[in-house]
C-alpha positions as CSV (number, residue, x, y, z in Angstrom):
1,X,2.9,10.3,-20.4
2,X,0.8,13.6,-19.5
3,X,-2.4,13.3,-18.2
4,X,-5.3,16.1,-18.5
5,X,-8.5,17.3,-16.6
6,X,-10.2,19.0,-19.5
7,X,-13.0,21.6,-18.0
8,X,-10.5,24.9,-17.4
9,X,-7.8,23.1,-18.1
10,X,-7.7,21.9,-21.8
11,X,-11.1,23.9,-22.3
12,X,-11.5,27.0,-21.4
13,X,-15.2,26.5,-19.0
14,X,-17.3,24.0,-18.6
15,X,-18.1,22.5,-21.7
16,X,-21.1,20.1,-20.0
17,X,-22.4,23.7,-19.7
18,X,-21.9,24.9,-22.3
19,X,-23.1,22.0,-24.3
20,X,-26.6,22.2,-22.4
21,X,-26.8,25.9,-23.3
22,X,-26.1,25.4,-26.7
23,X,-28.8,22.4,-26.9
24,X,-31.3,24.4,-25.0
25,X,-31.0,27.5,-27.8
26,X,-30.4,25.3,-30.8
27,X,-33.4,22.4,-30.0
28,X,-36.7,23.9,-29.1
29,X,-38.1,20.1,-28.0
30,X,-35.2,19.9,-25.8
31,X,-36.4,23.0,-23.5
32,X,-39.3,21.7,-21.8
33,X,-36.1,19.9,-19.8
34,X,-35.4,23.0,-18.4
35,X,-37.8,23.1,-15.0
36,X,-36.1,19.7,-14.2
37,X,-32.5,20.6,-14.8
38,X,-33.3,24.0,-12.4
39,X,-35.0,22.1,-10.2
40,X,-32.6,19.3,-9.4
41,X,-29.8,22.0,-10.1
42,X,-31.4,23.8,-7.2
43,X,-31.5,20.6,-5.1
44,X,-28.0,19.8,-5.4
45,X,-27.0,23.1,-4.6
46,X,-28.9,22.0,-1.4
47,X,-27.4,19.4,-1.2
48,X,-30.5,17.5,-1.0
49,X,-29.6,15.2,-4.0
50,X,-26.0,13.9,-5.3
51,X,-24.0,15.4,-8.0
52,X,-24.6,12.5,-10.0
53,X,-28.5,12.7,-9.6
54,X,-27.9,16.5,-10.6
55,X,-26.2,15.5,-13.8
56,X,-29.0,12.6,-15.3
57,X,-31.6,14.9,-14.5
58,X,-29.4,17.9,-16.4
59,X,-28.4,15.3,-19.2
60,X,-31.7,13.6,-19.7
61,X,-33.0,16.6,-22.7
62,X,-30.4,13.9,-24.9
63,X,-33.5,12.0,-25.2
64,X,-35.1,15.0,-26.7
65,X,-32.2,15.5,-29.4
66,X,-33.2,13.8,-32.7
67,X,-29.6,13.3,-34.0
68,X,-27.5,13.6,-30.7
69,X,-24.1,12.4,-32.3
70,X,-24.4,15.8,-35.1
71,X,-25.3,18.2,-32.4
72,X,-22.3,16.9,-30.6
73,X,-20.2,17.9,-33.8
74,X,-22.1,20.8,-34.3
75,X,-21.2,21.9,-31.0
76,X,-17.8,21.2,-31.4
77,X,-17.3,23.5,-34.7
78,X,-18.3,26.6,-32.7
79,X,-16.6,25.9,-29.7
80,X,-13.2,23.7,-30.1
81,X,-12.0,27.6,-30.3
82,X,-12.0,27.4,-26.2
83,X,-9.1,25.0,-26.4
84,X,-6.2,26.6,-24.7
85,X,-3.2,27.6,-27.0
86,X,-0.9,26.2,-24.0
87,X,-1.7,22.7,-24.5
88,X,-2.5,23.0,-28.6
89,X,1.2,23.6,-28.2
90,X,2.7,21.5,-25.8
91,X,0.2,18.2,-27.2
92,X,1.4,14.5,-27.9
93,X,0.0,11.1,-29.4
94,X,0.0,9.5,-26.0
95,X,-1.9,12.1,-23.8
96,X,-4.5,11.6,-21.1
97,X,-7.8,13.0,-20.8
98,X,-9.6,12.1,-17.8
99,X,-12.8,14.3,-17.1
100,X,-15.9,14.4,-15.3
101,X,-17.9,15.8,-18.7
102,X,-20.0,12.7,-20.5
103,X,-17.8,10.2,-23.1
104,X,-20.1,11.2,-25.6
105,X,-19.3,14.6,-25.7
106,X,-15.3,14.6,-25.3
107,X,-14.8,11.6,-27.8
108,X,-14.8,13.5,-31.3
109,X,-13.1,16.5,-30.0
110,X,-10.7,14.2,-28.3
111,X,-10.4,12.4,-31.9
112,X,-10.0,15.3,-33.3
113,X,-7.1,16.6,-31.6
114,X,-5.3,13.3,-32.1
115,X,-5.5,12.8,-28.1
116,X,-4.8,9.1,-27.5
117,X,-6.6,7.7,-24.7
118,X,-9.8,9.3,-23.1
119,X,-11.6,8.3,-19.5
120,X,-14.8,10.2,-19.3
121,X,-18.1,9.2,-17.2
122,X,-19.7,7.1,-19.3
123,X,-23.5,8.7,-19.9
124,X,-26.1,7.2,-22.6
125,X,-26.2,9.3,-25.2
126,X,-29.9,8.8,-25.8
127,X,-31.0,8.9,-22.1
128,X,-28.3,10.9,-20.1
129,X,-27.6,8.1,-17.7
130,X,-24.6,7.3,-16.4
131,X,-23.6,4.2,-16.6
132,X,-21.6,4.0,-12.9
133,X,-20.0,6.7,-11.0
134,X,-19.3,10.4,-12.4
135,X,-15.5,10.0,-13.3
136,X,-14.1,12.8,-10.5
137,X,-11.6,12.9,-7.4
138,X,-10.8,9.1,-6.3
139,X,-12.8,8.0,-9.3
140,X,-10.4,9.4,-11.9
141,X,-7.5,7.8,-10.1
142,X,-9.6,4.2,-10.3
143,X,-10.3,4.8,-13.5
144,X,-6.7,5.4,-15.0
145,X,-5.3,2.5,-12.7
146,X,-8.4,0.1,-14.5
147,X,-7.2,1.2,-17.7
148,X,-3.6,1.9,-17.5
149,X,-2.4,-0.4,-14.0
150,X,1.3,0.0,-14.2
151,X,1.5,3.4,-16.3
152,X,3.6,6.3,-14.8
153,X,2.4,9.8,-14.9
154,X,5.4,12.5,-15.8
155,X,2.8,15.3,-15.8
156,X,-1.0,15.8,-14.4
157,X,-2.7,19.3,-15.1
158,X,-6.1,20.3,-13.6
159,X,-7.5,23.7,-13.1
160,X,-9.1,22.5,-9.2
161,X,-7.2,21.5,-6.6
162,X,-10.1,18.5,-6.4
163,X,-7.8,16.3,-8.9
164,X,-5.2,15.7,-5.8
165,X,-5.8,12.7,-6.1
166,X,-4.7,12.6,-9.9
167,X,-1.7,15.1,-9.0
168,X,-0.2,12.5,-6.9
169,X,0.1,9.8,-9.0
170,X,2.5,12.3,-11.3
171,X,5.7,13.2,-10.7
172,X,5.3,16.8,-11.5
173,X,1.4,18.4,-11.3
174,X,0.6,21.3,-12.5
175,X,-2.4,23.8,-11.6
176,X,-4.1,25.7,-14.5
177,X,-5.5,29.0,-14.8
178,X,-5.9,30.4,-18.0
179,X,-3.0,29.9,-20.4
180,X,-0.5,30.4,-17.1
181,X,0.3,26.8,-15.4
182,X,2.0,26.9,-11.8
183,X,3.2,23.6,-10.2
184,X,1.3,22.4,-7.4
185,X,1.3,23.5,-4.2
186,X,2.8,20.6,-2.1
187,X,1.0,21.2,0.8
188,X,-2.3,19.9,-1.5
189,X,-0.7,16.5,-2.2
190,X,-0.2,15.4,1.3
């Protein structure tokens, strides 16, 4: 099995981002979030709160969204065009997509692409809490082996070298920029 970061590696961006941006234009309600998402966003980049702190506060204009699962699908119709061509054409039944992004987010574009199994960090679509730890770096790896104990990974791609910890459980990784893939650099998976 293949296994997938999605943000610049599947998806061309960060589609968390652009998801927010999209809500923020679209939903005029959902814009009086905007002070707290700059705020906390300007925290974190303090490092004065946690990355997962960062991201409720960012994800909590959900509550602000009166249909959340249609502007999900909305969003999806204008941007499933950032899906690289390299993996549209290189794409099988039994793929793995394990991302950071929110659950609620990646599952109908995951669907959609006929992408078999999806880890994501689980985050209330109605409140923008996550429910546990923000699925990245040693997290992904605990995640898959909760899921999927005894699988074995032929390939892992990810666009940051932060997924190490997901590149060593394959037997070949693969960094991603753009549509060019290049394996791993060795000295990253010690």
């Amino acid at each position: 099995m293949n296994v997938f970061d999605w943000d610049g590696t599947i998806y061309h961006g960060d589609s968390s981002k652009d998801f927010v941006f999209y809500c923020f234009k679209k939903y005029k309600k959902a814009r009086k979030n905007i002070p707290k998402c700059l705020f906390f966003g300007f925290l974190y980049g303090i490092r004065i709160v946690k990355k997962l702190t960062f991201k409720q506060k960012l994800f909590s204009f959900v509550k602000d969204i009166e249909d959340i699962d249609k502007a999900v699908l909305e969003f999806w119709d204008i941007h499933e065009k950032n899906i690289h061509m390299w993996y549209l054409n290189m794409k099988k039944p039994d793929d793995v997509v394990i991302s950071a992004s929110p659950e609620f987010l990646l599952e109908p574009i995951c669907k959609k692409l006929g992408i078999g199994t999806m880890m994501a960090s689980k985050t209330d679509k109605h409140t923008g809490k996550f429910d546990g730890k923000n699925c990245h770096g040693e997290e992904k790896v605990r995640r898959f082996r909760e899921l999927m104990p005894d699988a074995e990974v032929d390939e892992f791609y990810s666009d940051l070298y932060c997924d190490t910890p997901m590149a060593r459980l394959a037997k070949r990784a693969y960094i991603v920029k753009g549509e060019n893939l290049t394996p791993w650099k060795e000295s990253k998976l010690k």
